[in-house]
matplotlib code that plots the C-alpha trace (Angstrom):
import matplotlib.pyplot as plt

x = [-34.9, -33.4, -34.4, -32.1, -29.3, -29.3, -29.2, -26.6, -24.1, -25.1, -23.7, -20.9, -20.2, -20.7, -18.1, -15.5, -15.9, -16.0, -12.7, -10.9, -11.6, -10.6, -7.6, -6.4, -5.5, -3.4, -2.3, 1.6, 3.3, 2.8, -0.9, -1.5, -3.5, -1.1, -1.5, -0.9, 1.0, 1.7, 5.2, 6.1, 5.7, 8.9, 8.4, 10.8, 7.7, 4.6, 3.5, 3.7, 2.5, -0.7, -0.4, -1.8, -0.6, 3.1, 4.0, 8.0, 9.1, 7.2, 8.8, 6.8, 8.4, 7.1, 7.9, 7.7, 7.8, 7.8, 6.1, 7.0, 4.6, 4.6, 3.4, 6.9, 8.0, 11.9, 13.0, 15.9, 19.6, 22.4, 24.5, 28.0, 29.6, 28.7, 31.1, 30.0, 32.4, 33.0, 30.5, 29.6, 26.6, 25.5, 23.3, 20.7, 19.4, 16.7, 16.6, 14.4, 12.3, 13.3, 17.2, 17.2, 20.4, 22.0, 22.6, 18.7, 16.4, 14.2, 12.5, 11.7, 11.3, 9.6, 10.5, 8.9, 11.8, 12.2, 12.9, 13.3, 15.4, 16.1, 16.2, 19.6, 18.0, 14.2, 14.2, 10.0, 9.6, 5.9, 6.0, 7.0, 10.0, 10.0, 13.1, 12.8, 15.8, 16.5, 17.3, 18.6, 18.5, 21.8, 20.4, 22.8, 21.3, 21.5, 20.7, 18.4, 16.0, 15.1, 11.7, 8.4, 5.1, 1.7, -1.2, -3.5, -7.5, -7.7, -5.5, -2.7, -0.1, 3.3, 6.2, 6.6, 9.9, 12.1, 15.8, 17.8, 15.0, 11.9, 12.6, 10.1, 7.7, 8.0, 5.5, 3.0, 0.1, 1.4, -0.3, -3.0, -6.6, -8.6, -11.3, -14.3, -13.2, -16.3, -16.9, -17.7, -15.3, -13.2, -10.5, -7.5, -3.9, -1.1, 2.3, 5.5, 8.1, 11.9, 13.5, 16.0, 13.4, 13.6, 15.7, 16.2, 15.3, 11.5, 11.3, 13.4, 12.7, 13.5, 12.2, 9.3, 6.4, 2.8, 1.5, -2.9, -4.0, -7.6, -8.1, -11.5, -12.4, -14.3, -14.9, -14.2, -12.9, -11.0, -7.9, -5.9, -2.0, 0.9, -0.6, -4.3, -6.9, -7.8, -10.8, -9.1, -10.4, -9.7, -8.2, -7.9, -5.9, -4.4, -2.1, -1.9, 1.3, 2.6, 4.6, 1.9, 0.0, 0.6, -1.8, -2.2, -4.4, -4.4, -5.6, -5.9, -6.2, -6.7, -4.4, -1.8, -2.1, -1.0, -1.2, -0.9, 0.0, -0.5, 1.6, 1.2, 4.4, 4.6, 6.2, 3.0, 5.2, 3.7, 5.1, 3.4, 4.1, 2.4, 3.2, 4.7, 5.2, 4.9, 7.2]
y = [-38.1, -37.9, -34.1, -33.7, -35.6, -33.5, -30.2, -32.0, -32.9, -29.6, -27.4, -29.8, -29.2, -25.3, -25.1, -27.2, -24.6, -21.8, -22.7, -24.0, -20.5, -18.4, -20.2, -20.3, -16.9, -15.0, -10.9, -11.0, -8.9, -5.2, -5.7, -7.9, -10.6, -14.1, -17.7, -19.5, -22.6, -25.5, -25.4, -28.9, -26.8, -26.1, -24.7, -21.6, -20.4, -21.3, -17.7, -17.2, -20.6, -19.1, -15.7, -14.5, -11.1, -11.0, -14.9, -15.6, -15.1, -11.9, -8.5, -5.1, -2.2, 1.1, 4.8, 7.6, 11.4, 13.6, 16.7, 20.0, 22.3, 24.7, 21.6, 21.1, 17.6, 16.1, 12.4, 11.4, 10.8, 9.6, 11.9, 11.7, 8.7, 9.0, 7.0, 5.1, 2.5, -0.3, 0.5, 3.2, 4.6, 7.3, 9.8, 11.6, 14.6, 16.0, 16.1, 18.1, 15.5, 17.3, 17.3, 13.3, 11.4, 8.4, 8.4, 9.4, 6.9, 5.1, 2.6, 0.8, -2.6, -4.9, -8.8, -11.4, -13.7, -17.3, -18.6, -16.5, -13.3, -13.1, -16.1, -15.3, -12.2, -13.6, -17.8, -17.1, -14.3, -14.8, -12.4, -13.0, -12.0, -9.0, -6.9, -3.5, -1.9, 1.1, 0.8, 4.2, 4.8, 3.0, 0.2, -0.3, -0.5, 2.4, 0.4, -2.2, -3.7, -6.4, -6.0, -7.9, -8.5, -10.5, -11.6, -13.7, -14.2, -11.6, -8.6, -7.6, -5.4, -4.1, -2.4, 0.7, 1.3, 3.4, 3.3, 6.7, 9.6, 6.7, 6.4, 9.1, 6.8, 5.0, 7.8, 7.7, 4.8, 1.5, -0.3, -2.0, -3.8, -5.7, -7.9, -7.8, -5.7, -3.6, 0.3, 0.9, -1.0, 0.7, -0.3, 0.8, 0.3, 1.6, 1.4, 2.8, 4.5, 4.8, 8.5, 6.6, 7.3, 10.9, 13.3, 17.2, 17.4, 16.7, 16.2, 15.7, 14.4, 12.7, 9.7, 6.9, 8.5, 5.9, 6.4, 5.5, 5.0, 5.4, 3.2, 3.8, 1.6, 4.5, 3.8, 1.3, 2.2, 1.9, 3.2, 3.1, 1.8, 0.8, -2.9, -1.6, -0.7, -2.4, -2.7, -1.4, -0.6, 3.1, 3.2, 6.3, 6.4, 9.1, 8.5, 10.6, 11.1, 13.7, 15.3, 15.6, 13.7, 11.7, 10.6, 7.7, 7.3, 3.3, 1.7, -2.3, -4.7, -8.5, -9.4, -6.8, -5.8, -2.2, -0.3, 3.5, 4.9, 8.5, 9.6, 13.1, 13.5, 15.1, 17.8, 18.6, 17.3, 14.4, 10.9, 9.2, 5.8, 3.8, 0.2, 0.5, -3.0, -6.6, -9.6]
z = [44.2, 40.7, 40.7, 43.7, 42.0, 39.2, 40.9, 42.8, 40.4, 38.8, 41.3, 41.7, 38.5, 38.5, 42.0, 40.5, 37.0, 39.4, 40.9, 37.9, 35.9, 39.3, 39.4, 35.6, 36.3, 39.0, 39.8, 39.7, 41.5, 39.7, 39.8, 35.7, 35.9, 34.4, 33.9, 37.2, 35.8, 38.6, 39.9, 38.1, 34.9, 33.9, 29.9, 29.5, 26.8, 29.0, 29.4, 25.6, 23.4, 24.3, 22.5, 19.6, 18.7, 20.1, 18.8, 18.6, 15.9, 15.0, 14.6, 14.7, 13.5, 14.9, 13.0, 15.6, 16.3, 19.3, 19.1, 21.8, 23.3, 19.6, 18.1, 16.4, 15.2, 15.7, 15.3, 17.8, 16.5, 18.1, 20.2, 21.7, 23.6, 27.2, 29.2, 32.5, 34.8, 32.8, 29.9, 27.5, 25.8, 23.0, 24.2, 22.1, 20.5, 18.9, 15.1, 12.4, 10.8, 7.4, 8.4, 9.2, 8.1, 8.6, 12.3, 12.9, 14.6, 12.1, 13.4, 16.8, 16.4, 19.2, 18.7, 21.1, 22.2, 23.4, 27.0, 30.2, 29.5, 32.8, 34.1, 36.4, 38.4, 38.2, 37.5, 37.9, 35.6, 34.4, 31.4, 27.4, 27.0, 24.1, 22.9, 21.8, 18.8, 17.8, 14.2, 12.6, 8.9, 8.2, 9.6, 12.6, 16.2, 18.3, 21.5, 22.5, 25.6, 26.9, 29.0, 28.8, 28.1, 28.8, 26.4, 27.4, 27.3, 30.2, 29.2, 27.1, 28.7, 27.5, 28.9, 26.5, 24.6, 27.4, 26.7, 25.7, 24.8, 25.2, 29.4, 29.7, 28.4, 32.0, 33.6, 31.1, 31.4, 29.8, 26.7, 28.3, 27.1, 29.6, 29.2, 28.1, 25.0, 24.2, 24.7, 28.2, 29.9, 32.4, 34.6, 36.9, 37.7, 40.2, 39.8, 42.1, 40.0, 41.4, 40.9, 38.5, 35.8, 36.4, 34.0, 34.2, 30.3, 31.4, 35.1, 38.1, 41.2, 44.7, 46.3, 44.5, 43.2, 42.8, 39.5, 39.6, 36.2, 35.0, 31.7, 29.6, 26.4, 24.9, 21.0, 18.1, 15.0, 11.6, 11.9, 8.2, 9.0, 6.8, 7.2, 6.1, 7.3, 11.1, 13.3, 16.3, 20.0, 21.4, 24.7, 26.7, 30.1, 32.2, 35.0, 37.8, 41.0, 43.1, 40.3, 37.9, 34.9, 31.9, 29.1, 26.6, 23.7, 22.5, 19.0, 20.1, 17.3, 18.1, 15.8, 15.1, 19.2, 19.7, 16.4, 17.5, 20.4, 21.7, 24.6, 25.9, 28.5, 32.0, 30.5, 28.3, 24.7, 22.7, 21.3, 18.5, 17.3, 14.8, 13.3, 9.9, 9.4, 10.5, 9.9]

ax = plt.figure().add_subplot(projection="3d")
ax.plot(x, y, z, "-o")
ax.set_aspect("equal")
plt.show()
C-alpha cells in the first residue's frame, strides 16, 4: 500500500511539473516561443525582468560594413532629404570606408527600453522593447527604430537593424539561438514578408513572399571582440522564398548576446556587424 502511494503522489507530482513547464512558455504569433504571463499580470516590463543579455539600461554599439559582389567595402552616409506627406527623411548612399566624414554612419547602437513601445497599436505586445540609432561620426542621429526582442531560457531572438540601407536586412534569417545551446542543435522558422520591404537597389517585387529558415548550431568558439575575447556559439542559417536566398552566420554569447553577425543579401553583397562596445 505505501508503495502505491508513493508512485502515486509521484506521478502526481511529475503531471502537475509536466504541465506547469508546458505552460510557462507559449508560440506568439510569428512562430517565437514567450512567457505566457496570466492576464491579471499587468507589468509593462514582465517580458524583460527576466533577461540577462539585453537588460534596460544596457546599450550595444555595433561598427559595420557592407561588402559588393568584388569584395569591396563602403560604410553608409546620409543622403539628400526625401520628402513624404506630412514627414521627411534622409536617404542614403554608399561611402568609401577611406573617404568617411562627418555625415558617415558610425555606429548602430541597440538600447533595450522600458514599458510597451507600442502599447497604442498592440496593448499585448509580448516582446522587450529595444531601439535601434544610427549614430554618424558627429555624433548626431541619422534615424532611429523602435522594434523588439525576446530572451528568455528557451531562445533569444532579435529583429535586425532595418531602417534606411539596413531594411534589406528584413529578408535575411533573424538573430536567433534556441535551446539546448550545444553543437548539433538544429531548428526552423517561417516568416511572411510584405512587398513593402522590397527596393529596386537589391530586389523588387509584388505580392508576400514566406521566408523558411533552416538554423544549425554548428561549432563553439573564441571569437576576439572590442570587449575581449568571448566564448561564443556559431550559428548558421539560410532562408529560403520564391525570390531567392539569404544567409546568416551568428557568434552567441550568454552574456554579451549577439556579438557578430554575418549577413550575405539576396542580391549576393555582404553586411558585417560586430559589437564594439557595451555600456
Amino acid at each position: 500500500m505505501k508503495t502505491a502511494i508513493i508512485i502515486s503522489t509521484i506521478l502526481i507530482h511529475f503531471s502537475c511539473y509536466s504541465q506547469t513547464t508546458k505552460e510557462k512558455y507559449i508560440l506568439d504569433d510569428v512562430g517565437i516561443m514567450v512567457e505566457n504571463f496570466e492576464k491579471s499580470n499587468q507589468d509593462d516590463d514582465k517580458y524583460s525582468k527576466d533577461n540577462k543579455i539585453y537588460t534596460i539600461g544596457k546599450k550595444f554599439y555595433y561598427t559595420y560594413y557592407y561588402e559588393n559582389m568584388k569584395g569591396d567595402k563602403f560604410l553608409i552616409e546620409k543622403g539628400e532629404e526625401i520628402k513624404k506627406e506630412g514627414y521627411s527623411v534622409f536617404g542614403w548612399r554608399f561611402i568609401e570606408i577611406a573617404k568617411q566624414n562627418a555625415q558617415t554612419l558610425k555606429n548602430i547602437v541597440l538600447k533595450p527600453i522600458s514599458g510597451n513601445p507600442f502599447e497604442e497599436q498592440i496593448p499585448d505586445y509580448n516582446q522587450t522593447g529595444i531601439s535601434y540609432e544610427y549614430l554618424m561620426n558627429n555624433n548626431l542621429p541619422l534615424t532611429m527604430e523602435v522594434t523588439g526582442a525576446i530572451e528568455n531560457e528557451v531562445n533569444t531572438w532579435i529583429h535586425p537593424p532595418r531602417s534606411s540601407f539596413f531594411q534589406i536586412l528584413e529578408l535575411n534569417p533573424f538573430p536567433y539561438i534556441k535551446a539546448p545551446y550545444k553543437v548539433g542543435t538544429k531548428w526552423n522558422w517561417k516568416l511572411e514578408i510584405g512587398d513593402h520591404w522590397s527596393d529596386k537597389r537589391w530586389l523588387e517585387w509584388k505580392g508576400r513572399i514566406e521566408n523558411n529558415y533552416d538554423y544549425q548550431i554548428t561549432e563553439q568558439t573564441t571569437v576576439s571582440t572590442k570587449v575581449g575575447d568571448l566564448e561564443c556559439f556559431v550559428i548558421k542559417a539560410k532562408a529560403k522564398s520564391r525570390i531567392g536566398e539569404t544567409e546568416l552566420i551568428s557568434y552567441f554569447n550568454p552574456d554579451y548576446g549577439f556579438i557578430k553577425l554575418e549577413y550575405k543579401n539576396i542580391d549576393g553583397t555582404k553586411i558585417v556587424l560586430e559589437l564594439d562596445k557595451m555600456e
